[in-house]
Residue frames as qw, qx, qy, qz and C-alpha x, y, z in Angstrom:
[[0.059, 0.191, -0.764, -0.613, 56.79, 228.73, -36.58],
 [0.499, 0.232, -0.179, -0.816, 53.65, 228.02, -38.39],
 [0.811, 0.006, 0.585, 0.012, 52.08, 224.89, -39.06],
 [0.551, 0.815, 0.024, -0.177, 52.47, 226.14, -43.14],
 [0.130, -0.836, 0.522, -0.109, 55.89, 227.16, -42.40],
 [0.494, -0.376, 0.783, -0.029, 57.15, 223.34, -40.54],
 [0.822, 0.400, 0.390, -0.113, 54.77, 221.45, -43.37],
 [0.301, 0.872, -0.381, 0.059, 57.25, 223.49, -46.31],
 [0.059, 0.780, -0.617, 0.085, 60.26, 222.53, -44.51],
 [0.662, -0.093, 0.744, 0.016, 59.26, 218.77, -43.77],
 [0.747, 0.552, 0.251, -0.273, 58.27, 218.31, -47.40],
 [0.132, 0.937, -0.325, -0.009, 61.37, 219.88, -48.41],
 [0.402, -0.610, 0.672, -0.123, 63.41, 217.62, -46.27],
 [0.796, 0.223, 0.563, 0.000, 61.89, 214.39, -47.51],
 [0.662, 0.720, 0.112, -0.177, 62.52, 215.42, -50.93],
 [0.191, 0.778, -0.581, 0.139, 66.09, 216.63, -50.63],
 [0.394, -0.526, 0.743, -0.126, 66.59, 213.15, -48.71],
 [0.823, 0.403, 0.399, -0.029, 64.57, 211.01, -51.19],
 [0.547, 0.809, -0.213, -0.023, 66.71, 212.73, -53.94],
 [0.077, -0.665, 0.741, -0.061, 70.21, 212.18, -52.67],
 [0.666, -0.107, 0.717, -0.176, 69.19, 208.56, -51.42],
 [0.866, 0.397, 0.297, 0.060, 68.06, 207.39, -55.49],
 [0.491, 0.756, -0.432, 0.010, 71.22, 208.92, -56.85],
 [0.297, -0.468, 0.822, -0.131, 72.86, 206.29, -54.41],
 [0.687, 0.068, 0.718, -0.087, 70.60, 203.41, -55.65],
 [0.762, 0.554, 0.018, -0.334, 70.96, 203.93, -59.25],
 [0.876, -0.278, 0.390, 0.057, 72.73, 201.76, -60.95],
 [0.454, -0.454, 0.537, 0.547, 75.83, 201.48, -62.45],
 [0.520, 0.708, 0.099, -0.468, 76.41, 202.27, -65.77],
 [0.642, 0.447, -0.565, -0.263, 78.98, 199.85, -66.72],
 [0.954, -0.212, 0.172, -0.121, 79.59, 196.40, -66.46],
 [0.274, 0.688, -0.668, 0.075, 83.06, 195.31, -66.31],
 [0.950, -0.169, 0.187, -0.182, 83.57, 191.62, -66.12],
 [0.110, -0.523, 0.840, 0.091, 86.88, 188.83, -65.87],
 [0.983, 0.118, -0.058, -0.127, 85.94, 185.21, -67.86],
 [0.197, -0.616, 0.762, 0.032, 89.14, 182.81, -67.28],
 [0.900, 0.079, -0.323, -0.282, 89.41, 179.54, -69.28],
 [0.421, -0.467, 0.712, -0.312, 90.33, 177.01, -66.69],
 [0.341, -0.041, 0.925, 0.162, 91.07, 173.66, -68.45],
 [0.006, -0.212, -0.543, -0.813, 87.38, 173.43, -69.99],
 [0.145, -0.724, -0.659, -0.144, 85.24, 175.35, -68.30],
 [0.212, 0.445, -0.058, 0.868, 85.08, 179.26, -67.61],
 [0.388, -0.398, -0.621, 0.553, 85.15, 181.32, -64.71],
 [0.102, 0.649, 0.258, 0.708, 83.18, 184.72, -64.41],
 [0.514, -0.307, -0.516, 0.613, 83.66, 187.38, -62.02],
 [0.018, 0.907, 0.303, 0.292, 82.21, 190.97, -61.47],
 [0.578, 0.119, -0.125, 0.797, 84.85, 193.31, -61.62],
 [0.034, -0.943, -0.272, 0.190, 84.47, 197.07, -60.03],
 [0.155, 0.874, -0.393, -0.239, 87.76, 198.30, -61.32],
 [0.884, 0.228, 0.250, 0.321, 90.49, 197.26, -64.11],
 [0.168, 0.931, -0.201, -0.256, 93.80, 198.75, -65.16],
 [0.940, 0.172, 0.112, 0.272, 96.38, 197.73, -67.57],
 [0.008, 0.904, -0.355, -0.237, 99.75, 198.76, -67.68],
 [0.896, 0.387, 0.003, 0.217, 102.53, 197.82, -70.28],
 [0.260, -0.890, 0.354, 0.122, 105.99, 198.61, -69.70],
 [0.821, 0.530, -0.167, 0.133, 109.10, 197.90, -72.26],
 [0.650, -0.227, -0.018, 0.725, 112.94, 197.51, -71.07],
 [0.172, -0.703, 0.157, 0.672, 114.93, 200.29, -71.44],
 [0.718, 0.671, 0.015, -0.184, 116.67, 200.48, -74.97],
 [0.226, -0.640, 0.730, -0.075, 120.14, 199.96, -73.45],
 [0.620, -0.216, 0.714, -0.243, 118.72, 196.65, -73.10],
 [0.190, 0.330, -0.825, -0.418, 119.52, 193.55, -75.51],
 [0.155, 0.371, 0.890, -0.216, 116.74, 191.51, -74.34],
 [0.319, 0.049, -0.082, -0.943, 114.01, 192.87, -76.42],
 [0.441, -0.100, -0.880, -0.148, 111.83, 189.84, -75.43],
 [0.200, -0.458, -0.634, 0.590, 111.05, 190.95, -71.94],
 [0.013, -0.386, -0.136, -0.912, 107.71, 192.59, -71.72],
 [0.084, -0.245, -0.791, 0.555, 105.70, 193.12, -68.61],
 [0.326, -0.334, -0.461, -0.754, 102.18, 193.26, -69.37],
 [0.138, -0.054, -0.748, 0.647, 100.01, 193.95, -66.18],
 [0.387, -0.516, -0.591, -0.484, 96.43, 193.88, -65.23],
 [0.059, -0.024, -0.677, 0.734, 95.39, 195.14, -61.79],
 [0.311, -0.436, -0.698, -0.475, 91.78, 193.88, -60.70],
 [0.275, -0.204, 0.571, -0.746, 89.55, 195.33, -58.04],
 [0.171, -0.362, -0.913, -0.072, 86.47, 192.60, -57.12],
 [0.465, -0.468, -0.058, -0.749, 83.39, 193.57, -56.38],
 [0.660, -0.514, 0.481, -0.264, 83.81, 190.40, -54.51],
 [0.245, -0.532, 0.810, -0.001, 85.94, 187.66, -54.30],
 [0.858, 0.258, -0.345, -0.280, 85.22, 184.74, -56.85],
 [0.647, -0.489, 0.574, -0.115, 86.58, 181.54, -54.70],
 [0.893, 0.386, 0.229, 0.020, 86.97, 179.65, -58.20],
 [0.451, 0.870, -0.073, 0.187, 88.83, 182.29, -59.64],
 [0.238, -0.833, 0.449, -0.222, 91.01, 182.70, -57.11],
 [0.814, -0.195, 0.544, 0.047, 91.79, 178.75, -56.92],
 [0.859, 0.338, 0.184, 0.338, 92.22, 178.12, -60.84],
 [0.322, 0.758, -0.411, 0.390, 95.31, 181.28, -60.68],
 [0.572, -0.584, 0.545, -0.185, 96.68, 179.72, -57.20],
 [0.826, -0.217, 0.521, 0.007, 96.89, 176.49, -59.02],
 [0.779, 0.590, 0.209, -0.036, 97.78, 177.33, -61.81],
 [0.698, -0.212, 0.314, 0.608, 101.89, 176.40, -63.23],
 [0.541, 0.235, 0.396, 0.704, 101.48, 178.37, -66.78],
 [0.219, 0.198, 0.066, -0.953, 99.10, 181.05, -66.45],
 [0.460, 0.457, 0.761, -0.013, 95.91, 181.04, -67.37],
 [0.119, 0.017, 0.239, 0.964, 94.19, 183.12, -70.40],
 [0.076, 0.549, 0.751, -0.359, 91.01, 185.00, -70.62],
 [0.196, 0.347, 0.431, 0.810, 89.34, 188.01, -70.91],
 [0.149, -0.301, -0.350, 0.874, 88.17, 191.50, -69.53],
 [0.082, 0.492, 0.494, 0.712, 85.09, 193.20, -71.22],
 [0.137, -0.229, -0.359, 0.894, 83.18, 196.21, -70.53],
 [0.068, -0.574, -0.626, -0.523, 79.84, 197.12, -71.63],
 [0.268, -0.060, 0.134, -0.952, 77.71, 200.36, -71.40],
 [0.180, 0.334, 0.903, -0.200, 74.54, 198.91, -70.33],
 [0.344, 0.732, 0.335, -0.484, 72.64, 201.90, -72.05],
 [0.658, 0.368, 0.513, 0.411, 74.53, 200.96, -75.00],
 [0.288, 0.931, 0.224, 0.021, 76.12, 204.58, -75.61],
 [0.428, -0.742, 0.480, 0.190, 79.33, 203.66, -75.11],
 [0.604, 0.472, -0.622, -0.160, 81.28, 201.53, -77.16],
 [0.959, -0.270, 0.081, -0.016, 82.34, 197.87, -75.56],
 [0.302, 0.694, -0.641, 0.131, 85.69, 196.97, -74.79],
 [0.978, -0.112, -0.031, -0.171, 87.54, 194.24, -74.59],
 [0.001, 0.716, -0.691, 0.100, 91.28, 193.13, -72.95],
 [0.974, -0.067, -0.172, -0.130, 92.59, 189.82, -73.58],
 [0.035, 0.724, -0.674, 0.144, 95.40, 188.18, -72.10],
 [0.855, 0.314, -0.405, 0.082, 97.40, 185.22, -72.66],
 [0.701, -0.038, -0.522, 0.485, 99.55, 183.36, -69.66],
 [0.238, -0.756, 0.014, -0.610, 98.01, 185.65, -67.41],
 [0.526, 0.000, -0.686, 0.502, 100.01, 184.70, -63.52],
 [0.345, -0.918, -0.126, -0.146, 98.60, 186.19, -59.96],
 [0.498, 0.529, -0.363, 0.584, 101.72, 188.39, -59.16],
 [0.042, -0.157, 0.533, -0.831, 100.40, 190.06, -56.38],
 [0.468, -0.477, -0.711, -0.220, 97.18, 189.74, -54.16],
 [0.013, -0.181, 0.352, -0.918, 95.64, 192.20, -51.55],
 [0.317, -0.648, -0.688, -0.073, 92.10, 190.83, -49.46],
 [0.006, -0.136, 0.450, -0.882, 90.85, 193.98, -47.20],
 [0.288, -0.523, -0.757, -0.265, 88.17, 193.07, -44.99],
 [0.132, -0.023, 0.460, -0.878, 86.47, 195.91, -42.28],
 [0.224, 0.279, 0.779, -0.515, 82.69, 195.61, -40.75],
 [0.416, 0.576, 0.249, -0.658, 81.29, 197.61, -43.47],
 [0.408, 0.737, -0.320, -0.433, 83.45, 197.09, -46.52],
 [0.687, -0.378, 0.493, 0.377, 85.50, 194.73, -48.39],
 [0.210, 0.883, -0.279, -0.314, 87.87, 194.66, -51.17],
 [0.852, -0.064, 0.451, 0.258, 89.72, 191.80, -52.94],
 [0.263, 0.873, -0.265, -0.313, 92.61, 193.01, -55.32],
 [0.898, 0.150, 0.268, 0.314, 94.24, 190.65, -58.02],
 [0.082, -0.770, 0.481, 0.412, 98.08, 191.76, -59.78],
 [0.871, 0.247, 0.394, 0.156, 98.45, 189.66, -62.75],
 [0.086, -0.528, 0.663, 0.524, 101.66, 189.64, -64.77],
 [0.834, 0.385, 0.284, -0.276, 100.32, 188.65, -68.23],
 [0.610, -0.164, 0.569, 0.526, 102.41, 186.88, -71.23],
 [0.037, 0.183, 0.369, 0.910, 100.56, 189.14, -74.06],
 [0.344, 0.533, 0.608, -0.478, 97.51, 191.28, -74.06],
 [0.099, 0.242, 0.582, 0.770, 95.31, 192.61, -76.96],
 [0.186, 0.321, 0.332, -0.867, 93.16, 195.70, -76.30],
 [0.657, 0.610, 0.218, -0.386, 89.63, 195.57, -78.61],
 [0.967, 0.051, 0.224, 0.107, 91.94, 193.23, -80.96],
 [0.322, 0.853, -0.275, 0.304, 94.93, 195.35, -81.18],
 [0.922, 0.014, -0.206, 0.327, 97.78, 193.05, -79.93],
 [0.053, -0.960, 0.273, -0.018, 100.38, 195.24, -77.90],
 [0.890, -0.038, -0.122, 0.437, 104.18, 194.56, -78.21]]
């Protein structure tokens, strides 16, 4: 092989590894954050995933009071605040999820919730990775200010 030839195929290489490598460092394109009001001062956390799920009795059912409103948080990491004022907390607390396009071409959104309990809880730690996962059983939410019942 050529010197022409190996010069080509190192250039090449660098490029195709310089390229792949900045689509790994670029940076997220939203921001998805948890604020909790804890007596009177708020907690903020940086959230990497959020889902809500809402689920009604049957229709059989006379109890049309029971609704199970549910938030499920991944961390990007573990907030030691956060995690103390829902451990200590008897009623729930309330707060508030929000999401923003940082290049502003999205719309923002916002999920509140009211008597928000930790149902469930899941820490995974491994040499490279971790993962903190919150279950919260909430008493009402309200998507971008649309109140579900």
């Amino acid at each position: 092989m050529n010197k022409k030839s190996l010069s080509l195929l190192i250039i090449i290489f660098c490029f195709v590894t310089g390229f792949s490598s900045a689509q790994q460092l670029e940076e997220k394109r939203l921001k998805i954050e948890i604020t909790v009001k804890d007596g009177n001062k708020s907690i903020t956390s940086g959230v990497r995933t959020a889902t809500f799920s809402f689920t009604r009795p049957a229709a059989a059912s006379s109890d049309t009071s029971q609704k199970n409103y549910f938030l499920s948080i991944d961390f990007e990491k573990l907030d030691l605040n956060l995690l103390r004022a829902f451990a200590k907390s008897k009623n729930g607390l309330d707060g508030q999820l929000t999401m923003v396009d940082i290049y502003g071409k999205a719309p923002a959104r916002k999920f509140e919730f009211k008597g928000a309990t930790l149902d469930a809880l899941s820490d995974q730690l491994n040499g490279d990775y971790s993962s903190s996962y919150f279950s919260l059983n909430c008493s009402l939410v309200i998507i971008d200010g649309i109140t579900i019942e």
